[in-house]
Z-matrix of the N, CA and C atoms (Angstrom, degrees):
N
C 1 1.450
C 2 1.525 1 111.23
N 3 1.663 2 115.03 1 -43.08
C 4 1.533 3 114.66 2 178.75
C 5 1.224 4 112.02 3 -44.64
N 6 1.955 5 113.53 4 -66.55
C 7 1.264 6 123.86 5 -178.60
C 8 1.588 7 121.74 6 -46.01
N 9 1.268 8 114.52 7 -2.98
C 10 1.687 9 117.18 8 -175.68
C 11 1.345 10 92.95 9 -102.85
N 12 1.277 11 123.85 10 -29.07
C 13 1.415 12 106.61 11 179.97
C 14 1.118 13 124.94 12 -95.36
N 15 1.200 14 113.44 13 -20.50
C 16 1.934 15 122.73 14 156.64
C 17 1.455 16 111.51 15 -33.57
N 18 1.393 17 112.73 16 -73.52
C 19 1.423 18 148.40 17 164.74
C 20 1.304 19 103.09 18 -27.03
N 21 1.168 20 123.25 19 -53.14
C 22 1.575 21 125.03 20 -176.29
C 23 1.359 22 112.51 21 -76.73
N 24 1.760 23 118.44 22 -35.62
C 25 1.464 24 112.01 23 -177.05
C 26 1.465 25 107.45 24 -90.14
N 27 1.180 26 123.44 25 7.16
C 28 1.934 27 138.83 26 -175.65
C 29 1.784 28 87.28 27 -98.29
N 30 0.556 29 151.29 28 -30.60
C 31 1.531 30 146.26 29 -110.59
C 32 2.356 31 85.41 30 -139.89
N 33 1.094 32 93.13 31 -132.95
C 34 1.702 33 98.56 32 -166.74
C 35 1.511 34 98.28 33 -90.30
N 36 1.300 35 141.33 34 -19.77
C 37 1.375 36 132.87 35 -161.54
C 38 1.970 37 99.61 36 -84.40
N 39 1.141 38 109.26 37 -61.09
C 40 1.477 39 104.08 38 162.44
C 41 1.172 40 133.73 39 -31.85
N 42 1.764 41 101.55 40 -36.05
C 43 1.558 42 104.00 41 -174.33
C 44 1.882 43 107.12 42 -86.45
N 45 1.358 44 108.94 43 3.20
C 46 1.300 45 102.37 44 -175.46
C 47 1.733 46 91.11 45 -112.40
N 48 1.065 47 141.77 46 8.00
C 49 1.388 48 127.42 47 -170.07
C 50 1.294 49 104.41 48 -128.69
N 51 1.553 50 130.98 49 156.76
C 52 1.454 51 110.43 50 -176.23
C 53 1.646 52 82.31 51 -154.90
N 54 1.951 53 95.65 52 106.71
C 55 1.488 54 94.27 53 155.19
C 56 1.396 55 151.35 54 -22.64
N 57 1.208 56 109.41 55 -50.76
C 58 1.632 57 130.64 56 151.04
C 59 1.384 58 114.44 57 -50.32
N 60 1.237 59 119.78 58 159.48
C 61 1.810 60 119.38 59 160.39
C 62 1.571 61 94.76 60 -108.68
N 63 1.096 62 120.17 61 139.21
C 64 1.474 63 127.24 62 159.51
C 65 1.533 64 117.36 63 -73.54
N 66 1.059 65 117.89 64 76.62
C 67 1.461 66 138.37 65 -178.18
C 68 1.319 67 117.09 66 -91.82
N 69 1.388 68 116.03 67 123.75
C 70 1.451 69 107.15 68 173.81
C 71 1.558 70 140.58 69 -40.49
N 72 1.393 71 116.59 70 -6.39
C 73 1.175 72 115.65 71 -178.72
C 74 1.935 73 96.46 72 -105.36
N 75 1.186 74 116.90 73 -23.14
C 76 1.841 75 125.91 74 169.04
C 77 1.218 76 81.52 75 -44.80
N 78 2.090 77 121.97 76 -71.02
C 79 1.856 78 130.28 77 -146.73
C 80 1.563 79 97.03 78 -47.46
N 81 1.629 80 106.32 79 -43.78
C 82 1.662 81 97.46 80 -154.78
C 83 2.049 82 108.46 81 -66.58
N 84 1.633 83 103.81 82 -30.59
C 85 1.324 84 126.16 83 -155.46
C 86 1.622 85 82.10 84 -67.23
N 87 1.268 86 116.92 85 -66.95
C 88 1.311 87 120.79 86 -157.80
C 89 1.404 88 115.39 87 -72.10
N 90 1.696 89 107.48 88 -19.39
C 91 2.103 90 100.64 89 167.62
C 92 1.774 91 110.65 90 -74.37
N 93 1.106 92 99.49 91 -33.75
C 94 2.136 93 122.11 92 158.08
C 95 1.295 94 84.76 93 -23.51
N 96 1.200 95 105.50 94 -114.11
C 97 1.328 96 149.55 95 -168.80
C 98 1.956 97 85.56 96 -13.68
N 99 1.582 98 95.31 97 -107.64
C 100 1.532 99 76.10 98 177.38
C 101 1.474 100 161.47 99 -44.62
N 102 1.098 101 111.98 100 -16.89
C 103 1.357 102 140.12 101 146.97
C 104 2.137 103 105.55 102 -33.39
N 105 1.327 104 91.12 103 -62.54
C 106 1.615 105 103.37 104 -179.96
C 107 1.338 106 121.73 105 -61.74
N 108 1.507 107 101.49 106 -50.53
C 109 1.764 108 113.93 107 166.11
C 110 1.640 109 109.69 108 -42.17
N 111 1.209 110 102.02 109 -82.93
C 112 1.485 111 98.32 110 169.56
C 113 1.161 112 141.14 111 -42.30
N 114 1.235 113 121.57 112 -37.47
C 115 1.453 114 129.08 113 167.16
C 116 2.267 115 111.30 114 -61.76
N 117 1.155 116 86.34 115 -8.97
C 118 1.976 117 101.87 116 -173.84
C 119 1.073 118 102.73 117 -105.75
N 120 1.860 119 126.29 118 -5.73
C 121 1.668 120 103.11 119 -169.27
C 122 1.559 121 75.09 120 -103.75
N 123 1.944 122 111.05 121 -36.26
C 124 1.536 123 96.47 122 -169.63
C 125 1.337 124 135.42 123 -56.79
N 126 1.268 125 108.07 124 -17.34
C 127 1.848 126 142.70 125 -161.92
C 128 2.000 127 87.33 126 -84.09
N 129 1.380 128 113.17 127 -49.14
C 130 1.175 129 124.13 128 -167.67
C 131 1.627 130 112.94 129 -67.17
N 132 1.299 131 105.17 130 -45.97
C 133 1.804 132 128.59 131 -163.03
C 134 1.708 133 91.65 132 -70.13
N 135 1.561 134 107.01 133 -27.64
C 136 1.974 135 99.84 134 -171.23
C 137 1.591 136 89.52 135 -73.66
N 138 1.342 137 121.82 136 -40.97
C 139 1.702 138 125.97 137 -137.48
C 140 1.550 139 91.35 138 -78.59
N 141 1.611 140 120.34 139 -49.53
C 142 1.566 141 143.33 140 -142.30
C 143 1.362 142 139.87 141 175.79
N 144 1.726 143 94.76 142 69.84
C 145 1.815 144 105.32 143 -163.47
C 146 2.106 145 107.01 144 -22.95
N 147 1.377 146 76.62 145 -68.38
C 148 1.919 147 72.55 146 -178.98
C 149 1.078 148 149.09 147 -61.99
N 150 1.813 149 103.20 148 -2.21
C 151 1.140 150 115.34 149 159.88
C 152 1.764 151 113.31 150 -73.51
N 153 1.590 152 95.22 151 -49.46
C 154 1.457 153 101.94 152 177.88
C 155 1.773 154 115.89 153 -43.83
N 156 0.966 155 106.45 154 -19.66
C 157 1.962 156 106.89 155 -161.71
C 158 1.166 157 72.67 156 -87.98
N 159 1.714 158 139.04 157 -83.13
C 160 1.238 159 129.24 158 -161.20
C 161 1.548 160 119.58 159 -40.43
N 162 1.128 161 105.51 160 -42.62
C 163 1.537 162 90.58 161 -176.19
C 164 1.630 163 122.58 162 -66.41
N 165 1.599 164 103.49 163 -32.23
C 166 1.503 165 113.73 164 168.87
C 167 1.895 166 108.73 165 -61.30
N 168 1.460 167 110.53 166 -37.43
C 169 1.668 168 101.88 167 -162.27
C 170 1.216 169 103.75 168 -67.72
N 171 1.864 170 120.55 169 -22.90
C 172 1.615 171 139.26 170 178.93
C 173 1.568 172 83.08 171 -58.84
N 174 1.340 173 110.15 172 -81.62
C 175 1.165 174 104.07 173 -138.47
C 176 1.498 175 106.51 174 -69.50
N 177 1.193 176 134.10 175 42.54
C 178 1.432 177 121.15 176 -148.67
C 179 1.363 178 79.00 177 -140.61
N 180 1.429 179 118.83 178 -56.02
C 181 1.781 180 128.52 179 151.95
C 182 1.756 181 111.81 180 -26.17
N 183 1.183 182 97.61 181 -76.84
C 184 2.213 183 101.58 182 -166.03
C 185 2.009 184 93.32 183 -41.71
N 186 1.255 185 102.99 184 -45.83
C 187 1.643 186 95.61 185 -157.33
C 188 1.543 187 115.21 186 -79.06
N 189 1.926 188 121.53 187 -2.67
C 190 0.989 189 150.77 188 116.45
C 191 1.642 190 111.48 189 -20.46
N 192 1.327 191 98.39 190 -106.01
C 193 1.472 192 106.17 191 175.89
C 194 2.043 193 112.17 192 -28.79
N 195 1.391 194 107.72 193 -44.18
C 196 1.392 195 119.67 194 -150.45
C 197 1.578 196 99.62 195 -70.04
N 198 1.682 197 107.54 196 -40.76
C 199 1.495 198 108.45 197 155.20
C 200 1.669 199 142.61 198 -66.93
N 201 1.240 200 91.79 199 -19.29
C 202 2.001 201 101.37 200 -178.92
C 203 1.845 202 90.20 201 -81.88
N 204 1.133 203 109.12 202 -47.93
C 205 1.391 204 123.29 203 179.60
C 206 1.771 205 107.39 204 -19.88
N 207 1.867 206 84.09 205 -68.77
C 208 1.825 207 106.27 206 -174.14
C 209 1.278 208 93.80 207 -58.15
N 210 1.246 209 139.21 208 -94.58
C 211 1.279 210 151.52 209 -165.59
C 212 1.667 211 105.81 210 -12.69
N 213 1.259 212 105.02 211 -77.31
C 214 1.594 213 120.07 212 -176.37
C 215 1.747 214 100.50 213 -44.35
N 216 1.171 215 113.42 214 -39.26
C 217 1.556 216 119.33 215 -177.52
C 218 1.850 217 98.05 216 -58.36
N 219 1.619 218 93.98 217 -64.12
C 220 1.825 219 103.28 218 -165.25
C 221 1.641 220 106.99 219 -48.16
N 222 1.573 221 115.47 220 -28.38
C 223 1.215 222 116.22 221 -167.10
C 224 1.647 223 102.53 222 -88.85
N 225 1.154 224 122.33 223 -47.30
C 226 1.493 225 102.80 224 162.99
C 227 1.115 226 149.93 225 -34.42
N 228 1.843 227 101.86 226 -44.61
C 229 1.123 228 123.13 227 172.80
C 230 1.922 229 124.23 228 -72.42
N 231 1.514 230 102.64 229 -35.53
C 232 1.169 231 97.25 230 145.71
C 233 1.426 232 149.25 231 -44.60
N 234 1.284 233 109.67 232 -47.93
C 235 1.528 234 132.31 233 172.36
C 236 1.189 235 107.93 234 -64.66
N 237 1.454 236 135.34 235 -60.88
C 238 1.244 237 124.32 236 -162.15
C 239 1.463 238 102.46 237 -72.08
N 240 1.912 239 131.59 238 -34.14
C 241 1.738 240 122.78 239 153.14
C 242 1.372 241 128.43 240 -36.88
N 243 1.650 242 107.04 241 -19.06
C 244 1.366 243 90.19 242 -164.38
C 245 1.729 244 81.08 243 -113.03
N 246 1.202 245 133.21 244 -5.46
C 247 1.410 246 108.78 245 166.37
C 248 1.397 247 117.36 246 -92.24
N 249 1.649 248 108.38 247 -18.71
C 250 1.621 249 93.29 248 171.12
C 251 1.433 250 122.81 249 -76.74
N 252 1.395 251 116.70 250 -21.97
C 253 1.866 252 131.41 251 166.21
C 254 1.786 253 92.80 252 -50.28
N 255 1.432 254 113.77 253 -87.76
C 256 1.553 255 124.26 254 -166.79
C 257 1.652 256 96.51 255 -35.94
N 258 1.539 257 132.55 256 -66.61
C 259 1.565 258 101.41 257 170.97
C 260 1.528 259 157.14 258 -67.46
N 261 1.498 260 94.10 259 -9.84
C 262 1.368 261 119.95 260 156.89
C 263 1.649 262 112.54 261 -47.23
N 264 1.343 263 93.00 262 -67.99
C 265 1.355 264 112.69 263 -171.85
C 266 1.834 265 116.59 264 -61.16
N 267 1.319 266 100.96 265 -37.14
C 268 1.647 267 124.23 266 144.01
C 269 1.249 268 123.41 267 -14.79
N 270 1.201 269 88.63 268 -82.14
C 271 1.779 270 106.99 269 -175.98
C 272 1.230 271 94.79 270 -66.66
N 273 1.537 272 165.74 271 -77.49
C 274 1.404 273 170.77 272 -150.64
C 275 1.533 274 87.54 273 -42.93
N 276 1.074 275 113.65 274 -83.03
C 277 1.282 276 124.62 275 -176.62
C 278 1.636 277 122.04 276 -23.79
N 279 1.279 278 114.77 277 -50.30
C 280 1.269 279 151.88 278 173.11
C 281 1.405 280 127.95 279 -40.58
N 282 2.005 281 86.22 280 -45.06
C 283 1.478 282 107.27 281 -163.52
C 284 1.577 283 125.79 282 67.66
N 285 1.634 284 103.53 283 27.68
C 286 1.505 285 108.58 284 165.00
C 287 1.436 286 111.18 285 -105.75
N 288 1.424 287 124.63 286 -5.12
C 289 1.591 288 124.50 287 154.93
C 290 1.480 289 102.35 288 -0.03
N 291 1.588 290 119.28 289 113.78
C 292 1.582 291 90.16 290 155.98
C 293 1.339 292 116.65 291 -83.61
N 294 1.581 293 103.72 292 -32.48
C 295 1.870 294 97.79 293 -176.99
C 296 1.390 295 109.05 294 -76.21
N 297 1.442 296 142.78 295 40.45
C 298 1.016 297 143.41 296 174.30
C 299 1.860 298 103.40 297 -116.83
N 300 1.538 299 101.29 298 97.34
C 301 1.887 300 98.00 299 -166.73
C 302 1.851 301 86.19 300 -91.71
């Protein structure tokens, strides 16, 4: 059953949900951010085209990694919600509720 739901949040459900909120202060961080990148490959491309490619193919890698990263995170975090709900819900069932007098 786990492996079907992995599969399902790898698949189209991930691609519709985004751990993050896209918040205007994320928009400003992330035009930053790139703004800087670029301004470092251009700074790079005057000094040493081939350094510049390397540093882009690096960084082209981390933000790779930086997404499997999130994902693998979102999917954990899912799983362990839906197993602490299913024993919650467990115990009710059970009649080990403690707040159930």
């Amino acid at each position: 059953m786990e492996g079907n739901i992995l599969k399902f949040l790898d698949g189209s459900l991930f691609n519709e949900i985004y751990p993050l909120p896209h918040t205007k202060e994320y928009g400003e961080m992330l035009k930053k951010i790139i703004s800087k990148n670029e301004d470092m490959y251009n700074s790079l491309c005057d000094f040493d085209k081939g350094l510049a490619d390397k540093y882009k193919a690096l960084a082209d890698e981390y933000r790779e990694l930086s997404a499997y990263e999130q994902q693998e995170s979102f999917k954990s975090g899912f799983c362990m919600g839906a197993r602490l709900t299913a024993e919650v819900y467990s115990d009710r069932c059970h009649g080990t509720d403690q707040n159930n007098d």
